[in-house]
BAVOMI-714525 format. One record per residue (C-alpha): residue in one letter; residue number from 1; x, y, z. Coordinates in nm, 4 decimals. Example, Ala and Ser with C-alpha at 12.3 -4.5 7.8 and 13.67 -1.06 7.14 Angstrom:
(atom A, 1, (1.2300, -0.4500, 0.7800))
(atom S, 2, (1.3670, -0.1060, 0.7140))
//
This chain:
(atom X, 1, (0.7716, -0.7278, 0.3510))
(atom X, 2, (0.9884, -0.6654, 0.0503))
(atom X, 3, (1.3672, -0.7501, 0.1241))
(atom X, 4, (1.5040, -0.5480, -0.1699))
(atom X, 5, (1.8352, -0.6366, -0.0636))
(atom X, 6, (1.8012, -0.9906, -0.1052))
(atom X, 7, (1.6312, -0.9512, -0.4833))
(atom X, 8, (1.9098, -0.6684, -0.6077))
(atom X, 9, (2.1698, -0.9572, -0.5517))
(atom X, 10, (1.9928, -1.1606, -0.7057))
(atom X, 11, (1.9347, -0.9206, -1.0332))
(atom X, 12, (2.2691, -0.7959, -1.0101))
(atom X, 13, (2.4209, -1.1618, -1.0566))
(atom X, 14, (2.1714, -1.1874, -1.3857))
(atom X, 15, (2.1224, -0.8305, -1.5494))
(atom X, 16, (2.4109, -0.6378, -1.3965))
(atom X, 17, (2.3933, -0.3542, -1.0910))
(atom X, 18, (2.2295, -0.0560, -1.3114))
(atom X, 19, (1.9451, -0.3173, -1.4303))
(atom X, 20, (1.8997, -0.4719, -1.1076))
(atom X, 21, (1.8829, -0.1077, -0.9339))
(atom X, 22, (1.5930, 0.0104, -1.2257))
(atom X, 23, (1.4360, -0.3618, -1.1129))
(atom X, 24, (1.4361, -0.2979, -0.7528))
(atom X, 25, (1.2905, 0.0208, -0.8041))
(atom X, 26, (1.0116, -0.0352, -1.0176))
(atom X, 27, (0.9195, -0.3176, -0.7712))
(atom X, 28, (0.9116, -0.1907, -0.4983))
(atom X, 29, (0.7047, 0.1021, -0.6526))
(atom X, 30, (0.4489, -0.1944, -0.7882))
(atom X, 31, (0.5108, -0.3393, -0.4338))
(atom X, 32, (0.4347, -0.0248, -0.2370))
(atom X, 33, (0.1092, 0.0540, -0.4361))
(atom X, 34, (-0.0228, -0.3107, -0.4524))
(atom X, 35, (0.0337, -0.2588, -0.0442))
(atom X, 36, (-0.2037, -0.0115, 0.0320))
(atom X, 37, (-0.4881, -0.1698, -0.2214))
(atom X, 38, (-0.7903, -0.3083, 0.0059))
(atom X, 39, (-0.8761, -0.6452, -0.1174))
(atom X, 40, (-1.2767, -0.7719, -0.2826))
(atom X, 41, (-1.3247, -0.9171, 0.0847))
(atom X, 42, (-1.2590, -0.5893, 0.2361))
(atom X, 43, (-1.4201, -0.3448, -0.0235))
(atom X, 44, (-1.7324, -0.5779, -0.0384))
(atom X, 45, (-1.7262, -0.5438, 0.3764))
(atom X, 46, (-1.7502, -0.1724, 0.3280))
(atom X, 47, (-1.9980, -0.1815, 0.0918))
(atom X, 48, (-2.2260, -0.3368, 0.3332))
(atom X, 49, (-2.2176, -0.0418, 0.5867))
(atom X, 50, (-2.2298, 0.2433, 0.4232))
(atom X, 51, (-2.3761, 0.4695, 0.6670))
(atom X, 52, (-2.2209, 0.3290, 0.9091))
(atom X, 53, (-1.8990, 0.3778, 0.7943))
(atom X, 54, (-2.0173, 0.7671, 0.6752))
(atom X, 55, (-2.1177, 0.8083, 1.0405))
(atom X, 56, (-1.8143, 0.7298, 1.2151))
(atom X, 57, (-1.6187, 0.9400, 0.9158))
(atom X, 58, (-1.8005, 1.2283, 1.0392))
(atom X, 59, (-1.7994, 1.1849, 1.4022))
(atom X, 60, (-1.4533, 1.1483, 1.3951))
(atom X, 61, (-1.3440, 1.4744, 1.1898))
(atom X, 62, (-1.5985, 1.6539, 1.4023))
(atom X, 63, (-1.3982, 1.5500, 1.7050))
(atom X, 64, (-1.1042, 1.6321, 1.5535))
(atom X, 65, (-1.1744, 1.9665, 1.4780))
(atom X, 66, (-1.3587, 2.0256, 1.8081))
(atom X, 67, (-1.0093, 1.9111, 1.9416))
(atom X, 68, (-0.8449, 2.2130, 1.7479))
//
């Protein structure tokens, strides 16, 4: 978890409150965005089943949409 608290005192004591607020944001953009990146071990995992994986894609938006 990012504790943007925490680091914005911490830039604030350095670079001064409007700096540390243009840090904070910019990392917890790069923070948010590295978050939601699968890693090699998990893309390579995927990679192993695709039709597996195309199946249960399918199966599932079919049983959404039958749920409609």
């Amino acid at each position: 978890m990012f504790n943007a608290f925490k680091y914005f005192e911490e830039f604030r004591e350095t670079f001064g409150e409007e700096a540390a607020l243009k840090l904070i944001w910019l990392a917890s953009e790069i923070y948010e965005s590295l978050s939601q990146n699968v890693t090699k071990t998990e893309f390579n995992e995927l990679k192993k089943r695709p039709l597996q994986n195309y199946l249960i894609q399918n199966i599932s938006h079919d049983i959404a949409r039958e749920k409609l």
